[in-house]
C-alpha positions, -999 to +999 in steps of 0.1 A: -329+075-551-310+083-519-296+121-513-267+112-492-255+148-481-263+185-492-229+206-480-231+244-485-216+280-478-241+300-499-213+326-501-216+324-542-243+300-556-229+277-574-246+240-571-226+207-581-242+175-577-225+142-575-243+112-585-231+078-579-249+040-585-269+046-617-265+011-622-264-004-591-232-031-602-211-001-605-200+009-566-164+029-572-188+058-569-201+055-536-172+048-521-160+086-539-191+104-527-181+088-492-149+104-492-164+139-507-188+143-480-157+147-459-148+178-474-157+210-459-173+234-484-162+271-486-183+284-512-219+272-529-232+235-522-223+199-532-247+174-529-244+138-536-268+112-548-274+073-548-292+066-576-301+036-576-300+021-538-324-007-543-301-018-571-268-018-553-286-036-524-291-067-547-261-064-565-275-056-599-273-035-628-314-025-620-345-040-612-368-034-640-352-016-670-316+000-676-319+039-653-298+053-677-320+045-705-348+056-687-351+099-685-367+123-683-384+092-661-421+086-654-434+089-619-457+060-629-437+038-646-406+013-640-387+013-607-365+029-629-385+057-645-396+064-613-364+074-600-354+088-632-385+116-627-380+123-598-337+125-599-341+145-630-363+176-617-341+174-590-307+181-611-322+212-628-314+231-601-278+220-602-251+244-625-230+210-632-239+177-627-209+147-624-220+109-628-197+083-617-196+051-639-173+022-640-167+000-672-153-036-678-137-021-708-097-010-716-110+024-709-093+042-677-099+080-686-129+086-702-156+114-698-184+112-714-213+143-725-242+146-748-231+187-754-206+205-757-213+241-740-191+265-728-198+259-692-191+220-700-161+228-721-148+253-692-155+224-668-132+198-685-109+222-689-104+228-651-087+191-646-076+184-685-095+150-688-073+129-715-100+116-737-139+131-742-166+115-761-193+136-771-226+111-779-254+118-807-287+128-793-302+093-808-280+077-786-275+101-756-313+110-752-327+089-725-292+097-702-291+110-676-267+140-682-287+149-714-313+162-696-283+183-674-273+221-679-241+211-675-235+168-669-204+149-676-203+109-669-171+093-657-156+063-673-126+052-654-119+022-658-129-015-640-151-008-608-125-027-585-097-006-596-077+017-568-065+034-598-101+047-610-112+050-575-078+073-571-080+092-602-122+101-608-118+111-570-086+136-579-101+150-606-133+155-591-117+174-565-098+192-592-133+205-605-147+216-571-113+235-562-114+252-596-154+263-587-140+276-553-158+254-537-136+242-517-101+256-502-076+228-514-055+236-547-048+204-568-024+207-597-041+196-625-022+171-650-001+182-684-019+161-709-038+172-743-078+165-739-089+143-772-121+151-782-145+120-800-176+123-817-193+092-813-212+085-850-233+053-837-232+017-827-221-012-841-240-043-844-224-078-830-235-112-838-245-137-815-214-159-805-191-132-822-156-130-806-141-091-808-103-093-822-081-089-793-060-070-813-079-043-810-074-012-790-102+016-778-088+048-788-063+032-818-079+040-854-092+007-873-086+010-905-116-004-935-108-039-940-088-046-903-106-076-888-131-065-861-147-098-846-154-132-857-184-164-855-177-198-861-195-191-895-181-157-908-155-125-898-167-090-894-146-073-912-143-031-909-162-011-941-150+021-929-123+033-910-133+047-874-125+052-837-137+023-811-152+035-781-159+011-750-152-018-773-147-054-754-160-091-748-183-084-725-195-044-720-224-048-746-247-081-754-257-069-791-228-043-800-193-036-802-193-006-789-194+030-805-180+040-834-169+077-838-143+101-855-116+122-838-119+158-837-096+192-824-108+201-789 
């Protein structure tokens, strides 16, 4: 774990943290957190994180297990537990907690959160996000943000993408100006926040091919064709919502399945 930068005005007390490189493939973060520790700070503190340095220095995902499959952490476990022990007793102190992620998925506005609190409610709120998926603790409990009193994960879309750089970085900004942290006023965007609840997983064959039909987001109906082996089709037994569906973003699932509720 690297701490980049803690920035403060203890004027009000407010502590956002910024974390960045959780898997170490992922790097539209640190080029964010570069650009945030450029800002000057008004009121409270922002302090940004590489999680995962050793990682991004070899170019991969992790080193020994999957860091955001591995909290609370243990400080004598895994590369990865390690960090995640000693990251997560660090982000208790933190009010809000914002973890950057890329995806080689469809998906280009996506946040992601284990709860839904007011402070985390009040905190999408501030910059409208255009979709939300709120994970099942079976799923969501060895995260990062779960462990958070107020995390919400990022998905913006492909890692090389100006467009997710662009956007996680406005909204971001939007968050911190609505905190009064700092002194720039971004207009936040018009749009209507969706709110998922992710149900579970769904299993994938070995060698399956996912319809290319299909579209994250877009309701698939019971019997529409989900995937496809040389041997057999996978055909839907209920209808549900795909989340972070594609090719390549899971070895052994699909992706999550989940219903669409009011926000």
């Amino acid at each position: 774990m690297q701490k980049l930068r803690q920035k403060e005005n203890k004027i009000n007390n407010i502590k956002v943290a910024v974390v960045a490189c959780v898997h170490g493939d992922e790097l539209v973060g640190k080029k964010i957190i570069r650009e945030l520790n450029k800002l000057t700070i008004k009121n409270g503190i922002l302090k940004t994180f590489i999680a995962n340095p050793e990682a991004v220095k070899k170019k991969k995902r992790c080193i020994d297990t999957d860091l955001n499959r591995s909290f609370p952490g243990n400080k004598n476990g895994t590369h990865e537990e390690k960090i995640a022990y000693k990251l997560n007793k660090e982000l208790q102190d933190f009010n809000y907690v914002i973890d950057i992620h890329s995806t080689t998925t469809d998906v280009e506005s996506l946040v992601i959160i284990t709860k839904l609190n007011k402070e985390i409610r009040s905190l999408i709120n501030a910059f409208n996000s255009k979709r939300v998926a709120l994970m099942p603790k079976n799923i969501a409990q060895k995260a990062m943000i779960y462990y958070c009193n107020a995390g919400i994960s990022f998905e913006y879309g492909n890692d090389k993408s100006n467009d997710a750089y662009k956007n996680a970085l406005n909204d971001i900004k939007i968050i911190l100006s609505n905190l009064n942290l700092i002194e720039e006023k971004i207009k936040k965007p018009k749009q209507k926040t969706e709110l998922y609840k992710v149900i579970d997983t769904l299993d994938k064959p070995k060698g399956c091919k996912v319809n290319k039909e299909l579209k994250n987001f877009k309701e698939i109906k019971k019997g529409d064709l989900i995937g496809e082996t040389t041997t057999k089709k996978i055909i839907a037994k209920r209808s549900f919502y795909p989340i972070l569906f594609s090719e390549k973003a899971y070895e052994k699932i699909f992706g999550f399945r989940a219903r669409k509720l009011k926000w």
